[in-house]
N, C-alpha and C positions, 0 to 999 in steps of 0.2 A: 737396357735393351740395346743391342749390338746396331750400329749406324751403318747405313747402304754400303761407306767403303768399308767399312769393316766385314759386313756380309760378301764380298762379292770381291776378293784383294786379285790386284795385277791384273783386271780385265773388267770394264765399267759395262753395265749391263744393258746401256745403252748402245754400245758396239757388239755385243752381246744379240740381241734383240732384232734389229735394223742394221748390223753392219755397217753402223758408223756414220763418218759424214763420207765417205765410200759409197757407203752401200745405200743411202738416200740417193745420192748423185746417179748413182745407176736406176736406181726404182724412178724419178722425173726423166732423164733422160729422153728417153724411146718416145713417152707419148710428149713432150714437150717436140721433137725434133718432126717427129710424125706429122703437128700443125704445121710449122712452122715450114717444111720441106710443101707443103698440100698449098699454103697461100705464096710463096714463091715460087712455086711451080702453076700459078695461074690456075689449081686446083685440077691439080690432076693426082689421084686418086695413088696411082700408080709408080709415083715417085714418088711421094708420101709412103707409102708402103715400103717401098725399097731403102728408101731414107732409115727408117723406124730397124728393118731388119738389118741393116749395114750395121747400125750402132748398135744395135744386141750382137750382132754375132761379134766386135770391135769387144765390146765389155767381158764376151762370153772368153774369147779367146785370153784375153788379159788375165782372168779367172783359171783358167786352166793353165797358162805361163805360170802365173806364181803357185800350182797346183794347189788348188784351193776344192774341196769338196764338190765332184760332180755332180750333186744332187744340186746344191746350190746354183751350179752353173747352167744346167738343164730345167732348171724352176726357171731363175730369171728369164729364159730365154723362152721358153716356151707361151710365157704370159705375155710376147713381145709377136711371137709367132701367131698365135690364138687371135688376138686382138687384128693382124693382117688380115687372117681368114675372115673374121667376121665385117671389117671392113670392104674386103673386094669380094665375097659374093654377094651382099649386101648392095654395095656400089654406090655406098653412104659415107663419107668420112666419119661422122661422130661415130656408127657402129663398131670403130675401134675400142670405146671406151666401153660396150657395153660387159665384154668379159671379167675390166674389172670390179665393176658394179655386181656379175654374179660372183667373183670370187670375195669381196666385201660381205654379200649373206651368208654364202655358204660358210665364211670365215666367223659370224656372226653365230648360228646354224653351231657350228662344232663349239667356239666355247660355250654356248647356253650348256647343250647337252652333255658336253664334258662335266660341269658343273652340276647336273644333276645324277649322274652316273657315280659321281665323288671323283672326279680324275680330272678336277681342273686344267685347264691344258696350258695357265702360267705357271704353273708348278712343274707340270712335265719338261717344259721348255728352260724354267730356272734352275731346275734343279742339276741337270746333267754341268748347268756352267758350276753352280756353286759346289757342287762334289758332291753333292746327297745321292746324286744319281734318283733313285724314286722312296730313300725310305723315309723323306717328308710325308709318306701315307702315313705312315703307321704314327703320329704326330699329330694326335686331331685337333691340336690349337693352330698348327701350321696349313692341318688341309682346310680348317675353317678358313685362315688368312689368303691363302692362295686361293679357295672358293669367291672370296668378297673382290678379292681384288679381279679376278677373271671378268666377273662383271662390267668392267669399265671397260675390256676388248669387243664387250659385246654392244655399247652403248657405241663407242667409239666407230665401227664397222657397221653399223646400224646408220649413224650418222654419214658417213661414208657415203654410203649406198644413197639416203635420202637426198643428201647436195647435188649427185650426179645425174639422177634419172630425170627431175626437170630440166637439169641443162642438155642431156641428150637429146629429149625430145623438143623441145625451144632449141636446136642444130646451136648451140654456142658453143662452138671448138673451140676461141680462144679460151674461151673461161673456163673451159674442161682442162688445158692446158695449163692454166694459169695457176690453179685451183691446187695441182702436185704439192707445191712447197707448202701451202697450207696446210693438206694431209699429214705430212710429215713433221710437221711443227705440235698438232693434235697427237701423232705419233708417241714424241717425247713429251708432249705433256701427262699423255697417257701412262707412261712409263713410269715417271715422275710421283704421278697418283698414287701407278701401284703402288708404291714402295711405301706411303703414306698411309697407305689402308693395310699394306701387312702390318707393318709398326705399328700401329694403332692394334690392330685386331689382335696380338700376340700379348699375354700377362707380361708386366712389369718384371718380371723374375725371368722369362724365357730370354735362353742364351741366342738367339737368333736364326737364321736361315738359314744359315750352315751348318746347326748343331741340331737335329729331332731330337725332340725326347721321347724317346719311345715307351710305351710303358712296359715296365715287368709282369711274366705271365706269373700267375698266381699258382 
């Protein structure tokens, strides 16, 4: 059975995935800067928000300098955006965080049902990096693997949500703060997993991630 570098040559699926130790950096960012700008600001709501959007639109622009996928640029940003709104008409600091608490289920929410639809959405996502593009379908040892593995997105994002919502509501912004680099670290271990639960779920003979077998029609 073919090894994660072997599946996956010239571009590790963890910068693949999360965009690196980049693209962590940018995802803590905002809401780390967001507290942080709110208790040096003597709690003002206001700066805090301005804080938060300064350094999205700082990452955004960086993002578009080395022209990097507008979709990507206008996602992160917008999550930076969202989370302002919900803080100031609110006129709650923690209400920052609630946006990402619902995009954690809804994230939750799409791989379950990916998963049962047969269209896992680690395979949609792995597949375009490793060159299958999508005909890992037609490979039902592989949509079986990318099924099992999906799973752990969903426990992952599940868990997400469940850490967040008592610290919103118990107002612990440092520890909602704090709490990023832990997500992210779950992130890669997540990652990690998957690749363990594909290997595993693929026969001992299957050439790996990059190669479907597809069957021959009769």
């Amino acid at each position: 059975m073919a090894t994660v570098s072997e599946d996956v040559p010239g571009r590790h699926p963890l910068q693949a995935l999360i965009g690196g130790p980049r693209g962590a950096i940018e995802g803590m960012l905002p809401p780390i800067v967001f507290v942080v700008a709110y208790a040096v600001s003597g709690n003002s709501l206001n700066w805090a928000i301005g804080a938060a959007l300064a350094i999205g639109l700082v990452l955004a622009g960086l993002r578009i300098w080395r022209k990097e996928r507008p979709t990507r640029v206008i996602g992160a940003l917008l999550v930076v955006v969202i989370g302002a709104l919900f803080a100031y008409y609110s006129g709650n600091a923690v209400a920052y965080f609630w946006p990402l608490v619902l995009a954690n289920v809804a994230s939750a929410l799409a791989f379950a049902l990916s998963i049962m639809v047969r269209w896992p959405l680690l395979g949609v996502i792995v597949g375009p990096i490793v060159g299958t593009k999508m005909r890992w379908r037609q490979d039902p040892e592989l949509l079986r693997a990318y099924s099992r593995a999906s799973w752990l997105w969903v426990g992952l994002n599940v868990i997400r949500a469940a850490v967040q919502i008592p610290l919103i509501q118990g107002d612990a912004l440092w520890a909602l703060a704090a709490i990023r680099p832990v997500f992210y670290l779950l992130v890669i271990g997540t990652i990690l997993l998957s690749w363990i639960v594909i290997k595993r779920s693929l026969p001992a003979d299957h050439p790996g991630i990059r190669h479907p077998q597809i069957p021959q029609a009769t």
